[in-house]
DRENKESE-873051 format. One record per residue (C-alpha): x, y, z. Coordinates in steps of 0.001 Angstrom, whole numbers, padded with zeros to 6 digits, m for minus. Example, Ala and Ser with C-alpha at 12.3 -4.5 7.8 and 13.67 -1.06 7.14 Angstrom:
site east = 012300	north = m004500	up = 007800;
site east = 013670	north = m001060	up = 007140;
***
This chain:
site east = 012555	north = m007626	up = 012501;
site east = 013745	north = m010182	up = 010396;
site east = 012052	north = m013700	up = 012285;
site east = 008698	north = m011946	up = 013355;
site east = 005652	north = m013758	up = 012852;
site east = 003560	north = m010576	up = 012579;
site east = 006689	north = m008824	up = 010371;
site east = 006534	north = m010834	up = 007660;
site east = 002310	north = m011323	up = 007529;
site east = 003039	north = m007452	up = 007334;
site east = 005457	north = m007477	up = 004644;
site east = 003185	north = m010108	up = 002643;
site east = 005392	north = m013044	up = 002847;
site east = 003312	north = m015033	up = 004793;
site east = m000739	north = m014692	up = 003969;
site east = m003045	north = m013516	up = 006231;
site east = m006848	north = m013183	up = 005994;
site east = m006760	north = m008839	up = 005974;
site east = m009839	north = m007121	up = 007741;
site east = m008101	north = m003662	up = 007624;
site east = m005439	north = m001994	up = 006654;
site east = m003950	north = 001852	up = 006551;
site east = m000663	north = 003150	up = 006752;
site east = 000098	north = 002396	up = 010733;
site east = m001307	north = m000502	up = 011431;
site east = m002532	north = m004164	up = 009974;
site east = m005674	north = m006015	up = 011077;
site east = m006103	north = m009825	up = 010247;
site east = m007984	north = m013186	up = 011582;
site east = m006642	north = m015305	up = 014352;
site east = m005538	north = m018452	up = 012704;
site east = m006844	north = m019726	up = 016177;
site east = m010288	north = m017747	up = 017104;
site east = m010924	north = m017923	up = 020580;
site east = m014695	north = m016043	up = 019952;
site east = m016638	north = m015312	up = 016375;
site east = m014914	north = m012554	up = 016357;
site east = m011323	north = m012809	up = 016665;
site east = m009180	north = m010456	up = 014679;
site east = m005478	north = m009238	up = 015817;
site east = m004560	north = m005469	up = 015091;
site east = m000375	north = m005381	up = 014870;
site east = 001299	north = m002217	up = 013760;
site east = 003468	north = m002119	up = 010829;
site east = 006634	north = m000525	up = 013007;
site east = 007527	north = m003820	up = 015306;
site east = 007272	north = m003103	up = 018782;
site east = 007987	north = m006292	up = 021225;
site east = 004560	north = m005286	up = 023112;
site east = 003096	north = m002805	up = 025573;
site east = 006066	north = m003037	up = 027471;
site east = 008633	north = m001767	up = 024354;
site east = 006607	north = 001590	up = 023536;
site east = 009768	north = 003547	up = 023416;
site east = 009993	north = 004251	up = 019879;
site east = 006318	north = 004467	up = 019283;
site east = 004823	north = 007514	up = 018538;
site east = 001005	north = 008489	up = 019787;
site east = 000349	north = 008225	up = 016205;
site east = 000814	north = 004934	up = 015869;
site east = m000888	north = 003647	up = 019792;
site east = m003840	north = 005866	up = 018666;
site east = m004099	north = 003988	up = 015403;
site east = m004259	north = 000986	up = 016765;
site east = m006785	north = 002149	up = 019131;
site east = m008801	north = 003815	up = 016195;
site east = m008855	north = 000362	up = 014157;
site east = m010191	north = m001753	up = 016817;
site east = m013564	north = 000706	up = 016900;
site east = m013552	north = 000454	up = 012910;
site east = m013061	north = m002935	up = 012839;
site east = m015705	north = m004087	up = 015661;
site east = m018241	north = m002243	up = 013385;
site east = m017347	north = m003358	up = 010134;
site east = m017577	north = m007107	up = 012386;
site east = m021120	north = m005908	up = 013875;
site east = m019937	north = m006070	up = 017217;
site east = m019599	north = m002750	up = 018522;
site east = m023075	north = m002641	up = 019545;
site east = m023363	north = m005437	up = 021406;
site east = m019958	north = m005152	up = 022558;
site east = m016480	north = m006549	up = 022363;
site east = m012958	north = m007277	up = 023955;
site east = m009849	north = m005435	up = 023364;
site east = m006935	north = m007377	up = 024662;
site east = m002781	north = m007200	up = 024488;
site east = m000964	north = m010243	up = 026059;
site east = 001954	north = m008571	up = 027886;
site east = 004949	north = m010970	up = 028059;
site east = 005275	north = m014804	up = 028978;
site east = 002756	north = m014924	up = 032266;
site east = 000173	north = m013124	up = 029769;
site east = 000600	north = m015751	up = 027274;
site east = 002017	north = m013317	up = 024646;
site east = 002866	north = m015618	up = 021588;
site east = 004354	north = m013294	up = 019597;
site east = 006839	north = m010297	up = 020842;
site east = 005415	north = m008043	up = 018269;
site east = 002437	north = m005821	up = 019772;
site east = m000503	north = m006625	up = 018980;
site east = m003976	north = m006215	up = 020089;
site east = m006746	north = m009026	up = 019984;
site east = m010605	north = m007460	up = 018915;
site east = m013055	north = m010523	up = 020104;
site east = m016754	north = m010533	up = 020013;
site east = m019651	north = m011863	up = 018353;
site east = m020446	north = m014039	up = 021819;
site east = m021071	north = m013571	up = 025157;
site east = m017635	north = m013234	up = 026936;
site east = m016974	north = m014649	up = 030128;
site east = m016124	north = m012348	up = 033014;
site east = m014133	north = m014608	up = 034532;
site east = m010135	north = m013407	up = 034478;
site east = m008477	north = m016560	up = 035371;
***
């Protein structure tokens, strides 16, 4: 999509600090980390979010999915543990209708969901 944010970090026109990438999916810093930790995971096919999974194949969700473990390794987080989160539409807060999942760690997190 032509105007996405997460499109054109994708598609190198606008630069992006890269944690990971393979052939599905793009991981990057939050230009705005809420934790130590804060990396996004978007896939390169835009999907408006975990409501617009139409066109996505289990390929694609599962690479995603496979990223965020890699990545909160590589981060040293996985042992002490981390947050996986997708913002689903305006209530969520979702900035950006591409879907994209947020890996935070590095801190304790507060359990507190409002």
């Amino acid at each position: 999509m032509k105007d996405c944010l997460f499109c054109k970090i994708i598609a190198g026109e606008i630069p992006s600090q890269k944690v990971y990438e393979d052939e599905r999916v793009l991981a990057f810093r939050d230009i705005n980390p809420q934790a130590p930790t804060h990396v996004l995971i978007v896939p390169k096919m835009h999907l408006s979010g975990l409501d617009g999974l139409e066109e996505a194949g289990d390929d694609t969700l599962a690479a995603c999915l496979r990223a965020a473990h890699l990545i909160a390794s590589q981060e040293g987080v996985a042992y002490s543990g981390y947050r996986l989160v997708s913002n689903c539409g305006p209530h969520a807060c979702q900035s950006v209708n591409h879907l994209h999942f947020h890996v935070l760690g590095g801190k304790q997190l507060s359990d507190r969901m409002d």
